[in-house]
N, C-alpha and C positions, 0 to 999 in steps of 0.2 A: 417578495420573499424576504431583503431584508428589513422590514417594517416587521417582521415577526422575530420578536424575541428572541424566541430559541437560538432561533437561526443566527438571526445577528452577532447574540454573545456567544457562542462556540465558536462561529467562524474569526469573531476577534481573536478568543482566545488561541486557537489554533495560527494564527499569523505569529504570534511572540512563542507559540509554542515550536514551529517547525523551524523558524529564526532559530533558537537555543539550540533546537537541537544542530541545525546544519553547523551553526559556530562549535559546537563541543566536538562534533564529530569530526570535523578538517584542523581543530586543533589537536586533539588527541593524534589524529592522524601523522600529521606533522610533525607534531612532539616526539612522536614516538619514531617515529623514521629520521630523522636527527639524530636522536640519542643512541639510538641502534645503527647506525648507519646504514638504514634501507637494508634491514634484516629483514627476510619475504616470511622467516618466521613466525615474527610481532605482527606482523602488516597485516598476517592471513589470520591471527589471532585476535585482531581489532573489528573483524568483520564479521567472527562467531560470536564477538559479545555483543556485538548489533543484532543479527539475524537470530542467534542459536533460542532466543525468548519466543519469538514467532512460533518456531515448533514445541518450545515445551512449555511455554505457560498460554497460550493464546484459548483452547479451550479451556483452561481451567479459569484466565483471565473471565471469559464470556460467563461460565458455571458464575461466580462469582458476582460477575457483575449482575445478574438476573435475580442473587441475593439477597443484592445491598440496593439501597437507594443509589441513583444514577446520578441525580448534582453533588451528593457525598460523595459519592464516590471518586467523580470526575476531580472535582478540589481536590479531596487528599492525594489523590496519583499526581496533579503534579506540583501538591505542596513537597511532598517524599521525594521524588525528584528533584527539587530544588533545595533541599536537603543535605540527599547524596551527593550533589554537586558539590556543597561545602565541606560536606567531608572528605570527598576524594581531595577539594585542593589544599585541606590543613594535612593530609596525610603527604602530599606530593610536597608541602613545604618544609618535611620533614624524611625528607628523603624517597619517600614510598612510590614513585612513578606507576610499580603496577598496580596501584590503587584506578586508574586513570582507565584501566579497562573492567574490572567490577566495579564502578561507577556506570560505567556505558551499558554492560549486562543489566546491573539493577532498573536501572532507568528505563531502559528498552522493555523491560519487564515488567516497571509499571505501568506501561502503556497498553497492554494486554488487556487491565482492568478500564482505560478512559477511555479507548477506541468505541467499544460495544455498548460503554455507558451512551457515548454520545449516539446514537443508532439506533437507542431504546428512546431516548427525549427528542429524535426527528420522528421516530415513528408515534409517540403519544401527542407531538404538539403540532408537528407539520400538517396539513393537508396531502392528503393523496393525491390532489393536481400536481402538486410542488413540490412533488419530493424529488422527480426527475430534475428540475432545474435546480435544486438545494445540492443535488449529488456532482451537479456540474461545479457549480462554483467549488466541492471541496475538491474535486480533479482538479481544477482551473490553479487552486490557491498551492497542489503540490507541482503543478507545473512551475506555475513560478519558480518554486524554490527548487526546482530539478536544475532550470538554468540559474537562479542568482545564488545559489545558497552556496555551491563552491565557490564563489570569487568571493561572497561576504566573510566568509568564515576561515578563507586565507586571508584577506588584505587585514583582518582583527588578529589574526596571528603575527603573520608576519610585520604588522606595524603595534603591536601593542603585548604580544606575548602569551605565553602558555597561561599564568596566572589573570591575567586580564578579562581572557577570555572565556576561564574557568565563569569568572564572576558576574559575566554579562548575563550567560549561562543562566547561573542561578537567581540574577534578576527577571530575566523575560519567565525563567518557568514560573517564578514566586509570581509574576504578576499576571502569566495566567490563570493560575489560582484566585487571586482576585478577580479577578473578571466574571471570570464561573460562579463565584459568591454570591452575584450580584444577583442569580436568576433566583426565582421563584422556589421559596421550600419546598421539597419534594412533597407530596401528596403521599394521604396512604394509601392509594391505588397503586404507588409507586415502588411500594414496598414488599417484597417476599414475604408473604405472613404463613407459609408451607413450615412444619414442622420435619421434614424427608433429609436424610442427609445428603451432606456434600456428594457420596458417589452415585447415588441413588437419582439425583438429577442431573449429573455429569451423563450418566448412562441413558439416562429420558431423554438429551438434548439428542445425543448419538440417534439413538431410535426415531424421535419427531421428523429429525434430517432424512431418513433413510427412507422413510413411513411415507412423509410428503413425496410425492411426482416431483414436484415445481423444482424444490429444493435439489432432489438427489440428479435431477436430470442438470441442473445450475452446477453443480458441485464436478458432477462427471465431467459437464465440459470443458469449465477453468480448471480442473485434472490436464488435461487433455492438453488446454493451449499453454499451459504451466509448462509439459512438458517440454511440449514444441519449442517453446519461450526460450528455455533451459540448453537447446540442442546450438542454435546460434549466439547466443548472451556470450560465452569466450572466443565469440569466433570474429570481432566484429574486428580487429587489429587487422586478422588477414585479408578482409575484404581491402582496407586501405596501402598496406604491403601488398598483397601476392594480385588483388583484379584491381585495382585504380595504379599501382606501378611506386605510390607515395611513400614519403616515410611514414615511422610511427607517429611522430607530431600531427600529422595531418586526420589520426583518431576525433582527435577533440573537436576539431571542425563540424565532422559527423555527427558525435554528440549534441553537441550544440544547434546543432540544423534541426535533429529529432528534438531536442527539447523545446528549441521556438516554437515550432511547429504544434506540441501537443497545448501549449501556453494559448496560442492563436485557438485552436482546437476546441481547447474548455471554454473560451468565450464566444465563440460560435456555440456550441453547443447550449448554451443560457438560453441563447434564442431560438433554436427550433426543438428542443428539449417537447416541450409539451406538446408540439405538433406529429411526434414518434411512440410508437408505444413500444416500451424496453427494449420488450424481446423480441422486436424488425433490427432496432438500434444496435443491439449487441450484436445481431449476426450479420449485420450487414459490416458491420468494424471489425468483425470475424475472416468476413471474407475479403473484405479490401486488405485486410493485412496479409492474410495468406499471398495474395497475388502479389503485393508488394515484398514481403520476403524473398517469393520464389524469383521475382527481377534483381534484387540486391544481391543477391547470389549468384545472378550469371552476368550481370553488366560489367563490362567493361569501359565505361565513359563515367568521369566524373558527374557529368552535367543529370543524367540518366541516376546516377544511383543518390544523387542529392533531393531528385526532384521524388523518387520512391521513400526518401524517408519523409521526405514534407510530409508526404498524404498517410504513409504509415503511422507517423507522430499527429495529425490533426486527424486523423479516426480513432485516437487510443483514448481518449477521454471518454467516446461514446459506449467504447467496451467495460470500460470502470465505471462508470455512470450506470450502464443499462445494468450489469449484473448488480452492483447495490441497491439500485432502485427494486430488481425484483427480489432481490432479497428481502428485504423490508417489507415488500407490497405481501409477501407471501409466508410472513412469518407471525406468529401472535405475539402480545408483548411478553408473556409470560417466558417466552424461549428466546427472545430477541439479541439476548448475551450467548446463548451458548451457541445459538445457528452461524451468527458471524465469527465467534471462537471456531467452528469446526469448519466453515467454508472457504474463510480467505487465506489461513496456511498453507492449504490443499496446493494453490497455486506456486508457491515458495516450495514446497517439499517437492511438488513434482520437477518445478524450476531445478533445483540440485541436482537431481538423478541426472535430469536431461543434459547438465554441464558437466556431469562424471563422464558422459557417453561422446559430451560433441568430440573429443579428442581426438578418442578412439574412430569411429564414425568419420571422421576428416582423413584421415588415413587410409581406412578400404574404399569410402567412395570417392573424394575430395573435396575442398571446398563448397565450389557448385551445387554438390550430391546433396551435403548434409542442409544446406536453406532450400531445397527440392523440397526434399522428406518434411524439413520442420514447416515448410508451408501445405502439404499437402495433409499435413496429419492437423495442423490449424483446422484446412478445411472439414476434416472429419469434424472436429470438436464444434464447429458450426453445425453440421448438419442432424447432430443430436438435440438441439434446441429445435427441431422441428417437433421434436416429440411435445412440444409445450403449445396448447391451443386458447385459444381466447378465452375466455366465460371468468366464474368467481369462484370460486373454493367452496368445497363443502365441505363441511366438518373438520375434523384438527386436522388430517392426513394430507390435505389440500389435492385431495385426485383430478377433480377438475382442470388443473393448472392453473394458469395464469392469471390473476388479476387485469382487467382493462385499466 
């Protein structure tokens, strides 16, 4: 896999790319909770300029990128980026600090447009054997940085500073752009040569999604586990407080156990990737998670709810892995920007609802109740993937389903 180009040089770039970002992100973080003195205001306003892009530029990110040329495009998102970088820190050396959160918006924003680029240049240059194990290593590569990127991205603050680390910043993204440079001109197979406007294929991509089985039935059930996801994701303190007996501190341990875990996880999955087809892979991580939910939620023994997040954390790569992979296997290049613009927010937006609800929801049923429901409705969201059956696609609607 990596003897292939593509591969190789996206996933370089993406190491200095997710680097920057985990360093801008734990600095700003920081920065700003210092100067604020852990004002919950600022804090909860550093994580709508991260997230708030997702929901509103991600399709139009994908419209766009199905445009433009996809190594174009990938370069300038994060020459732009490392860019805005520089300007957020001449602004912040001139007093401007809330530069430091539209800096983060922008940047989060142009990421919308390199995501789907890069999704479009696995789907023309990969192999259809390899894309399952291509999609592992980019799980495997965010695992890592799920567990190092907070301690990298404090120990450059706190040993070297807000400005410092601005700059690091703007070196790894500028030299992900380099990197990117390096591939191959785009083709003009590679290029939108459609005279239709902008809305005009924003609303084709809506319809292709809806029109496909493969797709809509994909989309329903990361809906679905999105939710679920959503209903436990603020709950996860009180597991540690109120059923393990522990203080707050003893959070991050947890964290840490599920992050090793999905790291271990995406490198096992390299190796029997090809041996699985998707859509057993996804539902089967579907439903191991479900069962492991619904135990972290009623365990009372550390030993017990440590050893549910191992396996929870090392089947989460197969769930990110299998629906990218059929994402891709079941989509033409032509809509390749706008299917992953409309299908991977879906999970983020339902994520939210679900954390508006776990509160409330914690309160009539307790604890316990609410990782019940969020594993039992996981499992629904598995058992919609039955609808998707082997064979190849016919025509652009994709009814047959799924790709082998």
């Amino acid at each position: 896999m990596l003897s292939n180009r593509y591969v190789r040089t996206i996933i370089c770039s993406r190491v200095l790319l997710h680097l920057g970002i985990w360093i801008r992100n734990y600095a700003v973080l920081l920065y700003v909770t210092d100067l604020t003195h852990n004002d919950p205001l600022y804090v909860s306003l550093i994580s709508v300029a991260e997230f708030a892009p997702i929901f509103l530029f991600a399709l139009i990110g994908g419209t766009l990128a199905d445009r433009w040329r996809p190594k174009r495009t990938m370069v300038g998102s994060d020459f732009l980026s490392a860019v805005s970088v520089v300007v957020v820190m001449i602004a912040l050396m001139n007093g401007g600090w809330m530069a430091l959160l539209l800096g983060s918006f922008v940047s989060a924003s142009l990421s919308q447009l390199s995501q789907p680029s890069a999704m479009k240049l696995y789907k023309r240059h990969v192999p259809a054997e390899q894309l399952q194990p291509v999609m592992a290593i980019s799980q495997t590569l965010v695992a890592i940085f799920m567990v190092l990127g907070p301690v990298v991205g404090t120990i450059i603050f706190l040993k070297l500073g807000i400005h410092v680390s601005l700059i690091l910043t703007a070196v790894l993204f500028f030299g992900s752009s380099i990197i990117l440079g390096t591939l191959p001109k785009d083709s003009d197979a590679e290029r939108k040569a459609t005279g239709s406007s902008f809305m005009n294929e924003l609303k084709a991509g809506l319809s292709y999604v809806w029109s496909n089985m493969a797709l809509r039935t994909l989309c329903l059930s990361f809906a679905v586990v999105g939710f679920a996801s959503g209903l436990t994701q603020p709950l996860q303190i009180f597991i540690a407080v109120e059923q393990l007996g522990q203080d707050k501190s003893f959070l991050q341990w947890l964290v840490m156990t599920n992050g090793a875990a999905m790291l271990i996880g995406g490198i096992a999955m390299m190796g029997f990737a090809k041996k699985w087809k998707p859509q057993h892979m996804f539902m089967a991580g579907l439903l191991i998670t479900a069962v492991c939910t619904i135990g972290i939620g009623t365990s009372t023994m550390i030993w017990l709810t440590i050893a549910l997040l191992i396996i929870s954390g090392f089947v989460y790569p197969a769930i990110q892995g299998g629906i990218q992979t059929l994402m891709i296997s079941n989509t033409e290049m032509a809509f390749m920007g706008r299917v992953s613009g409309a299908i991977m927010p879906v999970f983020m937006g339902m994520m939210v609802i679900g954390m508006l609800l776990s509160g409330v929801l914690k309160n009539a049923v307790h604890l316990h109740g609410v990782y019940v429901i969020s594993g039992l409705i996981i499992i629904a969201g598995s058992l919609l993937l039955l609808r998707l059956r082997d064979g190849r696609r016919s025509g652009q609607s994709g009814q047959s389903g799924i790709n082998a």
